[in-house]
C-alpha positions in Angstrom: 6.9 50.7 10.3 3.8 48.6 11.4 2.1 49.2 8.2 5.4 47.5 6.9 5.6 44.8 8.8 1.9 44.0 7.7 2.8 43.9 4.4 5.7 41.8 4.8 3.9 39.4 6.9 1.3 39.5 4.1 3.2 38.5 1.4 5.1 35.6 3.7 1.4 34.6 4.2 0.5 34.7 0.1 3.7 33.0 -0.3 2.4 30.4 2.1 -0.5 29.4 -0.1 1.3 29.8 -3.4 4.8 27.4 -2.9 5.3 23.9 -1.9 8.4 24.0 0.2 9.9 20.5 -0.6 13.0 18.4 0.3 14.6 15.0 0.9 17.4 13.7 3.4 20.5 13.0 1.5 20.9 9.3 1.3 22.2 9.7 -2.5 24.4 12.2 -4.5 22.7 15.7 -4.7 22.3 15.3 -8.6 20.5 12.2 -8.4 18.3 13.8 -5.6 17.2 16.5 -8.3 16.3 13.9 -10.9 14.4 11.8 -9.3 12.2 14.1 -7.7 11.7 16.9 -11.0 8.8 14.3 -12.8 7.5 13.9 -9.4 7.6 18.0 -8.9 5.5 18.4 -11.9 2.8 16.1 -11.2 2.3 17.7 -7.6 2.0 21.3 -9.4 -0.4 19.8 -11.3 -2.5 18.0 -9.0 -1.8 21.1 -6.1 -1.9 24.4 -8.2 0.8 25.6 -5.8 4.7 26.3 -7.3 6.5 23.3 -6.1 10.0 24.6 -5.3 12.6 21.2 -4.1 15.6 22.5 -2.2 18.3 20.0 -1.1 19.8 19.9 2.4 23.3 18.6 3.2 22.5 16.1 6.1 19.5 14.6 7.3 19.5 16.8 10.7 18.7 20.1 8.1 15.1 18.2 6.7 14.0 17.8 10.7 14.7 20.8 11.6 13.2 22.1 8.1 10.3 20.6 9.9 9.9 21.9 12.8 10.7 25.3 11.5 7.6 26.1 9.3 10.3 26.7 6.4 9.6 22.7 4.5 5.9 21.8 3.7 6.8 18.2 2.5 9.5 16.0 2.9 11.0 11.8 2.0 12.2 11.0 4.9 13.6 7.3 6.5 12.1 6.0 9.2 14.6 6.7 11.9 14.2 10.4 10.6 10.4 10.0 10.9 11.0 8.8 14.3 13.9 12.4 14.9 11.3 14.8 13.3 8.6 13.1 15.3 10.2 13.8 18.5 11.4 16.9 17.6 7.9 17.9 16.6 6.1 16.7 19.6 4.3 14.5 17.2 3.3 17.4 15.1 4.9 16.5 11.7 2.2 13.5 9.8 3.3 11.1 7.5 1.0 10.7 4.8 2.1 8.1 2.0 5.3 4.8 1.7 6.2 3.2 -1.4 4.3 -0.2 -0.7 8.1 -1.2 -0.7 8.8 0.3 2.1 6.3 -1.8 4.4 8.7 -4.7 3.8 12.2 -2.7 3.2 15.6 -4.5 4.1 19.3 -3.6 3.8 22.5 -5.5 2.0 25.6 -5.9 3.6 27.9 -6.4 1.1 32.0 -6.7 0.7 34.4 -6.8 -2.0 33.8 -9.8 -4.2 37.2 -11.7 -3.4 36.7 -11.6 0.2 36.8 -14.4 1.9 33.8 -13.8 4.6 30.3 -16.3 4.7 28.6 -14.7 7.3 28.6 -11.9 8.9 30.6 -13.1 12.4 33.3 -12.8 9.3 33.5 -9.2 9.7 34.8 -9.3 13.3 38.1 -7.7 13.4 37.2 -5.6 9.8 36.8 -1.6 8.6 33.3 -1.6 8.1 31.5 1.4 6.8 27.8 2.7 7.4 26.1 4.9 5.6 24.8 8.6 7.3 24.3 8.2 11.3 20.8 8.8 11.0 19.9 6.4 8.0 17.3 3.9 9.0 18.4 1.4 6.5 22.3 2.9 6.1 22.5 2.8 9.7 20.3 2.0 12.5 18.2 -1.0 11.3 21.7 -3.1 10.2 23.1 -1.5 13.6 20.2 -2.9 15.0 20.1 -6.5 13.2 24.0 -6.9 14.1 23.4 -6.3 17.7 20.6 -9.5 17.3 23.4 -11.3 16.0 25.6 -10.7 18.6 27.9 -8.6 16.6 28.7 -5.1 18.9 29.9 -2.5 15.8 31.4 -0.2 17.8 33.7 -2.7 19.5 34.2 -5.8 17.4 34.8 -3.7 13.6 38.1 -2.9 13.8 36.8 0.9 12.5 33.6 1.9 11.9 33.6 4.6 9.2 30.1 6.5 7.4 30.2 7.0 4.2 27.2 9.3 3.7 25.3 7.7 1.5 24.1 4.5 0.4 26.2 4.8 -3.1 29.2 6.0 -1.0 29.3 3.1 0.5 29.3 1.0 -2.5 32.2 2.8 -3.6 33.7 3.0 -0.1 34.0 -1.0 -0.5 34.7 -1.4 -3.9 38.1 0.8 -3.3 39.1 -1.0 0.1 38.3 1.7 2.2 36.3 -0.7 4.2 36.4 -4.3 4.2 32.5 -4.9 4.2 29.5 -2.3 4.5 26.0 -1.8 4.7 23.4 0.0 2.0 19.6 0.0 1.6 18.4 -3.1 -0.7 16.8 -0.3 -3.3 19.8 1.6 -4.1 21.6 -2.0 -4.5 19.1 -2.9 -6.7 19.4 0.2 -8.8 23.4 0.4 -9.0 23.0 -3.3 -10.1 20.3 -2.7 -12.6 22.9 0.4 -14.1 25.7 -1.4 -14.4 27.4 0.9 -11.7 31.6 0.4 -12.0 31.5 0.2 -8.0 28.8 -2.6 -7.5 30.2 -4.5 -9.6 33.3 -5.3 -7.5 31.3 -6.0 -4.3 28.9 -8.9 -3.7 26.2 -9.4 -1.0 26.9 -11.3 1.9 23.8 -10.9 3.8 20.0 -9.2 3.7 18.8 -8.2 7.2 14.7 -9.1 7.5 12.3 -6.7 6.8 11.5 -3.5 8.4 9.3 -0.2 7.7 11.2 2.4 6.2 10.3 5.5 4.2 7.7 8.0 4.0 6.5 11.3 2.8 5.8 13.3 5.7 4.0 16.5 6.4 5.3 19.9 8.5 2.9 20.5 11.7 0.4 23.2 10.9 -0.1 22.0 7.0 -3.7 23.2 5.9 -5.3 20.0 6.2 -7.4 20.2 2.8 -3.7 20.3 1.1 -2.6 17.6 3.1 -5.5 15.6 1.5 -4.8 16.5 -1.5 -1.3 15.9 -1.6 -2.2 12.4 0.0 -4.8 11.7 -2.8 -1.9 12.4 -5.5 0.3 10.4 -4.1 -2.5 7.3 -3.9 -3.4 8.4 -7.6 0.1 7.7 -9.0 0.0 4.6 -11.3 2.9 3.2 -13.4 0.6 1.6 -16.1 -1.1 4.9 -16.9 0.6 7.0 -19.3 2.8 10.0 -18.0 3.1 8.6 -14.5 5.4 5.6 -15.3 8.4 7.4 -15.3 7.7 9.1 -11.8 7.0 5.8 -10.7 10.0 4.2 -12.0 12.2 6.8 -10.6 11.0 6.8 -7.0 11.4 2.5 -7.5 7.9 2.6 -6.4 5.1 0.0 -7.7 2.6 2.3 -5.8 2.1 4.5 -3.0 0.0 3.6 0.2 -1.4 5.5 3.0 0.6 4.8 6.5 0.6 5.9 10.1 3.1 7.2 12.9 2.5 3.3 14.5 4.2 2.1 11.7 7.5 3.8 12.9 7.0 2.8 16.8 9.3 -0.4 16.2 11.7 2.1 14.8 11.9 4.0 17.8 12.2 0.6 19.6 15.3 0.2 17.4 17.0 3.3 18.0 16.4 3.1 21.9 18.1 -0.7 21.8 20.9 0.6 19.6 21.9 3.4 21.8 20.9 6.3 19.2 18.3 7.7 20.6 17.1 8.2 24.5 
Protein backbone atom coordinates (compact mmCIF):
# COMPACT_ATOMS: atom_id res chain seq x y z
CA UNK A 1 0.00 0.00 0.00
CA UNK A 2 2.73 2.61 0.85
CA UNK A 3 4.77 1.57 -2.11
CA UNK A 4 1.40 2.57 -3.92
CA UNK A 5 0.81 5.54 -2.60
CA UNK A 6 4.54 6.50 -3.64
CA UNK A 7 3.85 5.89 -7.01
CA UNK A 8 0.73 7.67 -7.21
CA UNK A 9 2.23 10.60 -5.52
CA UNK A 10 5.03 10.21 -8.11
CA UNK A 11 3.21 10.50 -11.04
CA UNK A 12 0.86 13.56 -9.55
CA UNK A 13 4.38 15.01 -9.09
CA UNK A 14 5.63 14.17 -12.93
CA UNK A 15 2.29 15.40 -13.87
CA UNK A 16 3.16 18.56 -12.00
CA UNK A 17 6.17 19.38 -14.18
CA UNK A 18 4.61 18.17 -17.51
CA UNK A 19 0.87 20.26 -17.66
CA UNK A 20 0.05 23.83 -17.43
CA UNK A 21 -3.19 23.80 -15.61
CA UNK A 22 -4.92 26.90 -17.15
CA UNK A 23 -8.29 28.76 -16.87
CA UNK A 24 -10.20 32.05 -17.13
CA UNK A 25 -13.31 33.48 -15.16
CA UNK A 26 -16.35 33.41 -17.26
CA UNK A 27 -17.07 37.00 -18.33
CA UNK A 28 -18.00 35.65 -21.96
CA UNK A 29 -19.85 32.57 -23.47
CA UNK A 30 -17.78 29.32 -22.84
CA UNK A 31 -17.11 28.93 -26.70
CA UNK A 32 -15.63 32.25 -27.12
CA UNK A 33 -13.56 31.46 -23.96
CA UNK A 34 -11.95 28.36 -25.93
CA UNK A 35 -11.16 30.48 -28.91
CA UNK A 36 -9.53 33.11 -27.79
CA UNK A 37 -7.31 31.35 -25.62
CA UNK A 38 -6.26 28.02 -28.17
CA UNK A 39 -3.53 30.53 -30.31
CA UNK A 40 -2.49 31.69 -27.00
CA UNK A 41 -2.30 27.87 -25.63
CA UNK A 42 0.05 27.00 -28.42
CA UNK A 43 2.53 29.73 -28.04
CA UNK A 44 2.90 28.97 -24.17
CA UNK A 45 3.63 25.15 -25.11
CA UNK A 46 6.02 26.40 -27.15
CA UNK A 47 7.81 28.89 -25.19
CA UNK A 48 7.17 26.37 -21.77
CA UNK A 49 7.69 22.77 -23.13
CA UNK A 50 4.90 21.81 -20.70
CA UNK A 51 1.24 20.41 -22.20
CA UNK A 52 -0.91 23.38 -21.75
CA UNK A 53 -4.31 21.94 -20.93
CA UNK A 54 -7.32 25.21 -20.60
CA UNK A 55 -10.26 24.01 -18.58
CA UNK A 56 -13.31 26.29 -18.26
CA UNK A 57 -15.11 26.98 -14.93
CA UNK A 58 -18.76 28.05 -14.58
CA UNK A 59 -18.42 31.13 -12.21
CA UNK A 60 -15.66 33.16 -11.21
CA UNK A 61 -15.67 31.76 -7.43
CA UNK A 62 -14.39 28.06 -9.19
CA UNK A 63 -10.85 30.03 -10.81
CA UNK A 64 -10.13 31.40 -6.96
CA UNK A 65 -10.58 28.57 -5.49
CA UNK A 66 -8.74 26.71 -8.50
CA UNK A 67 -6.16 28.88 -6.94
CA UNK A 68 -5.81 28.22 -3.77
CA UNK A 69 -6.23 24.59 -4.36
CA UNK A 70 -2.88 23.68 -6.23
CA UNK A 71 -5.36 22.24 -9.04
CA UNK A 72 -4.85 25.79 -11.70
CA UNK A 73 -1.20 26.84 -12.51
CA UNK A 74 -2.35 30.08 -14.43
CA UNK A 75 -5.28 31.98 -14.64
CA UNK A 76 -7.08 35.78 -16.49
CA UNK A 77 -8.50 36.94 -13.90
CA UNK A 78 -10.35 40.74 -13.19
CA UNK A 79 -9.21 42.76 -10.74
CA UNK A 80 -11.82 42.32 -8.17
CA UNK A 81 -10.99 38.51 -8.64
CA UNK A 82 -7.33 39.32 -8.20
CA UNK A 83 -8.22 41.16 -5.12
CA UNK A 84 -10.84 37.48 -3.98
CA UNK A 85 -7.96 35.13 -4.92
CA UNK A 86 -5.51 37.48 -3.16
CA UNK A 87 -7.28 37.29 0.04
CA UNK A 88 -8.19 33.88 -0.23
CA UNK A 89 -4.49 33.17 -0.78
CA UNK A 90 -3.04 35.06 2.01
CA UNK A 91 -1.33 36.91 -0.76
CA UNK A 92 0.16 33.78 -2.13
CA UNK A 93 -1.25 33.77 -5.70
CA UNK A 94 1.27 36.64 -8.05
CA UNK A 95 0.15 38.33 -10.84
CA UNK A 96 2.56 38.39 -13.51
CA UNK A 97 1.44 40.31 -16.79
CA UNK A 98 -1.98 43.09 -18.01
CA UNK A 99 -2.77 43.94 -21.35
CA UNK A 100 -1.33 47.60 -21.32
CA UNK A 101 -5.20 48.12 -21.77
CA UNK A 102 -5.91 47.13 -18.76
CA UNK A 103 -3.79 49.94 -16.81
CA UNK A 104 -6.38 52.42 -18.11
CA UNK A 105 -9.62 49.95 -18.47
CA UNK A 106 -13.26 51.54 -18.17
CA UNK A 107 -16.81 50.19 -18.48
CA UNK A 108 -20.02 51.36 -20.79
CA UNK A 109 -23.24 51.75 -19.54
CA UNK A 110 -25.38 51.45 -22.21
CA UNK A 111 -29.49 51.28 -22.83
CA UNK A 112 -31.68 50.54 -25.65
CA UNK A 113 -31.16 53.03 -28.41
CA UNK A 114 -34.84 54.76 -28.25
CA UNK A 115 -34.62 55.36 -24.64
CA UNK A 116 -35.09 58.43 -23.55
CA UNK A 117 -32.28 58.75 -20.68
CA UNK A 118 -28.98 61.59 -20.92
CA UNK A 119 -27.38 60.69 -17.91
CA UNK A 120 -27.22 58.31 -15.80
CA UNK A 121 -29.56 60.05 -12.68
CA UNK A 122 -32.03 58.84 -15.85
CA UNK A 123 -31.95 55.36 -14.65
CA UNK A 124 -33.48 56.03 -11.31
CA UNK A 125 -36.57 54.15 -10.98
CA UNK A 126 -35.21 51.48 -14.01
CA UNK A 127 -34.38 47.41 -14.37
CA UNK A 128 -30.87 47.62 -14.62
CA UNK A 129 -28.67 44.63 -15.15
CA UNK A 130 -24.99 43.93 -14.13
CA UNK A 131 -22.98 41.55 -15.34
CA UNK A 132 -21.42 38.45 -12.80
CA UNK A 133 -21.30 39.73 -8.95
CA UNK A 134 -17.73 39.48 -8.94
CA UNK A 135 -16.83 41.24 -12.25
CA UNK A 136 -14.58 44.16 -11.66
CA UNK A 137 -15.66 45.96 -14.74
CA UNK A 138 -19.43 44.07 -15.00
CA UNK A 139 -19.92 44.88 -11.52
CA UNK A 140 -17.98 46.39 -8.87
CA UNK A 141 -16.13 49.35 -10.55
CA UNK A 142 -19.69 50.76 -12.27
CA UNK A 143 -21.16 49.76 -8.69
CA UNK A 144 -18.54 51.72 -7.41
CA UNK A 145 -18.62 54.88 -9.94
CA UNK A 146 -22.57 55.04 -9.41
CA UNK A 147 -22.23 55.26 -5.68
CA UNK A 148 -19.73 58.52 -6.62
CA UNK A 149 -22.57 59.72 -8.45
CA UNK A 150 -24.88 59.47 -5.91
CA UNK A 151 -26.80 56.74 -7.47
CA UNK A 152 -27.47 53.73 -4.55
CA UNK A 153 -28.17 50.48 -7.12
CA UNK A 154 -29.57 48.45 -4.72
CA UNK A 155 -32.28 50.99 -3.80
CA UNK A 156 -32.93 53.58 -6.46
CA UNK A 157 -32.96 50.67 -9.83
CA UNK A 158 -36.23 49.60 -9.64
CA UNK A 159 -34.46 45.74 -9.97
CA UNK A 160 -31.11 44.97 -10.18
CA UNK A 161 -30.69 41.83 -12.24
CA UNK A 162 -26.93 39.95 -13.44
CA UNK A 163 -26.70 38.81 -16.48
CA UNK A 164 -23.49 36.81 -16.25
CA UNK A 165 -21.62 38.13 -18.68
CA UNK A 166 -20.60 41.14 -20.40
CA UNK A 167 -22.35 39.89 -23.86
CA UNK A 168 -25.39 38.80 -21.69
CA UNK A 169 -25.95 41.94 -20.86
CA UNK A 170 -25.88 43.35 -24.19
CA UNK A 171 -28.46 41.07 -25.05
CA UNK A 172 -30.28 41.41 -21.69
CA UNK A 173 -30.84 45.30 -22.91
CA UNK A 174 -31.33 44.85 -26.36
CA UNK A 175 -34.60 42.46 -25.56
CA UNK A 176 -36.02 44.84 -22.66
CA UNK A 177 -35.08 42.71 -19.98
CA UNK A 178 -33.50 45.65 -18.44
CA UNK A 179 -33.94 49.17 -19.19
CA UNK A 180 -30.12 50.17 -19.08
CA UNK A 181 -26.86 48.01 -18.11
CA UNK A 182 -23.38 47.94 -17.63
CA UNK A 183 -20.46 45.88 -19.64
CA UNK A 184 -16.62 46.25 -19.88
CA UNK A 185 -15.52 48.88 -22.71
CA UNK A 186 -13.50 45.84 -24.62
CA UNK A 187 -16.22 43.53 -25.08
CA UNK A 188 -18.37 46.70 -26.33
CA UNK A 189 -15.80 47.39 -28.57
CA UNK A 190 -15.67 43.94 -29.99
CA UNK A 191 -19.53 43.30 -30.35
CA UNK A 192 -19.44 46.65 -32.16
CA UNK A 193 -16.48 45.85 -34.32
CA UNK A 194 -18.71 42.31 -35.35
CA UNK A 195 -21.59 43.64 -36.16
CA UNK A 196 -23.28 41.80 -33.12
CA UNK A 197 -27.51 41.79 -33.73
CA UNK A 198 -27.74 42.84 -29.84
CA UNK A 199 -25.37 45.95 -29.83
CA UNK A 200 -26.73 47.23 -32.33
CA UNK A 201 -29.99 48.07 -30.67
CA UNK A 202 -28.32 49.65 -27.56
CA UNK A 203 -26.24 52.78 -27.44
CA UNK A 204 -23.88 54.16 -24.75
CA UNK A 205 -24.91 56.47 -22.39
CA UNK A 206 -21.99 56.87 -20.27
CA UNK A 207 -18.04 55.53 -19.76
CA UNK A 208 -17.03 55.45 -16.06
CA UNK A 209 -13.03 56.80 -15.73
CA UNK A 210 -10.44 54.58 -15.84
CA UNK A 211 -9.41 51.93 -13.51
CA UNK A 212 -6.94 48.75 -13.40
CA UNK A 213 -8.40 45.71 -14.42
CA UNK A 214 -7.14 42.37 -15.70
CA UNK A 215 -4.26 40.18 -15.24
CA UNK A 216 -2.68 36.90 -15.62
CA UNK A 217 -2.07 35.58 -12.35
CA UNK A 218 0.00 32.77 -10.81
CA UNK A 219 -1.08 29.77 -8.20
CA UNK A 220 1.11 30.14 -4.82
CA UNK A 221 3.82 27.59 -4.80
CA UNK A 222 4.58 28.06 -8.85
CA UNK A 223 8.29 27.01 -9.51
CA UNK A 224 9.57 30.37 -9.80
CA UNK A 225 11.91 29.69 -13.00
CA UNK A 226 8.36 28.85 -14.82
CA UNK A 227 6.87 31.74 -13.46
CA UNK A 228 9.70 33.67 -15.27
CA UNK A 229 9.32 32.11 -18.04
CA UNK A 230 5.79 32.36 -18.46
CA UNK A 231 6.27 36.16 -17.65
CA UNK A 232 8.95 36.54 -20.31
CA UNK A 233 6.44 34.97 -23.00
CA UNK A 234 3.90 37.03 -22.18
CA UNK A 235 6.38 40.34 -22.45
CA UNK A 236 7.70 38.63 -25.78
CA UNK A 237 4.26 38.64 -27.51
CA UNK A 238 4.21 41.19 -30.43
CA UNK A 239 1.39 41.80 -32.87
CA UNK A 240 3.69 43.09 -35.73
CA UNK A 241 5.80 39.87 -35.79
CA UNK A 242 4.45 37.19 -37.79
CA UNK A 243 2.47 34.24 -35.98
CA UNK A 244 1.77 36.34 -32.84
CA UNK A 245 -0.72 38.81 -34.43
CA UNK A 246 -3.51 36.76 -34.15
CA UNK A 247 -2.96 35.93 -30.44
CA UNK A 248 -2.64 39.38 -29.94
CA UNK A 249 -5.69 40.33 -31.75
CA UNK A 250 -7.78 37.93 -29.94
CA UNK A 251 -6.80 38.78 -26.41
CA UNK A 252 -7.61 42.84 -27.75
CA UNK A 253 -4.15 43.32 -26.48
CA UNK A 254 -1.57 45.83 -28.18
CA UNK A 255 1.07 44.23 -25.70
CA UNK A 256 1.47 42.77 -22.45
CA UNK A 257 3.30 44.49 -19.42
CA UNK A 258 4.64 43.37 -16.21
CA UNK A 259 2.29 44.53 -12.99
CA UNK A 260 2.10 44.28 -9.26
CA UNK A 261 -0.44 43.22 -6.45
CA UNK A 262 -0.29 47.41 -5.67
CA UNK A 263 -1.90 47.88 -8.77
CA UNK A 264 -5.17 46.16 -7.36
CA UNK A 265 -5.01 47.97 -3.76
CA UNK A 266 -7.54 50.73 -5.14
CA UNK A 267 -9.60 47.71 -6.06
CA UNK A 268 -9.90 46.47 -2.78
CA UNK A 269 -10.66 50.10 -1.75
CA UNK A 270 -13.53 49.74 -4.19
CA UNK A 271 -14.99 46.65 -3.06
CA UNK A 272 -14.69 47.71 0.76
CA UNK A 273 -16.76 51.18 -0.19
CA UNK A 274 -19.26 49.14 -2.29
CA UNK A 275 -20.10 46.77 0.48
CA UNK A 276 -18.69 43.52 -1.41
CA UNK A 277 -16.09 42.73 0.39
CA UNK A 278 -15.16 43.23 4.36
Amino acid sequence: MAAAALALGSLAAVAQTTVLRVSAIPDEAPTELQRKFKPLGDYLKQETGLDVQFTPVTDYAAVVEGLASNKIDLAWLGGFTYVQARIRTNGGVVPIVQRAEDEKFTSKFIVPVASPAKTLADLKGANFAFGAPSSTSGHLMPRFFLQQAGIKPDADFKTVAFSGAHDATVAFVASGRADGGVLNASVWDKLVEAGNPNAAKVRVLATTPPYFDYNWTVRPGLDAALRKKLTDAFLKLDPSKPGMKEIMDLQRASKFVPTTSANYDGIESAAKSAGLIK
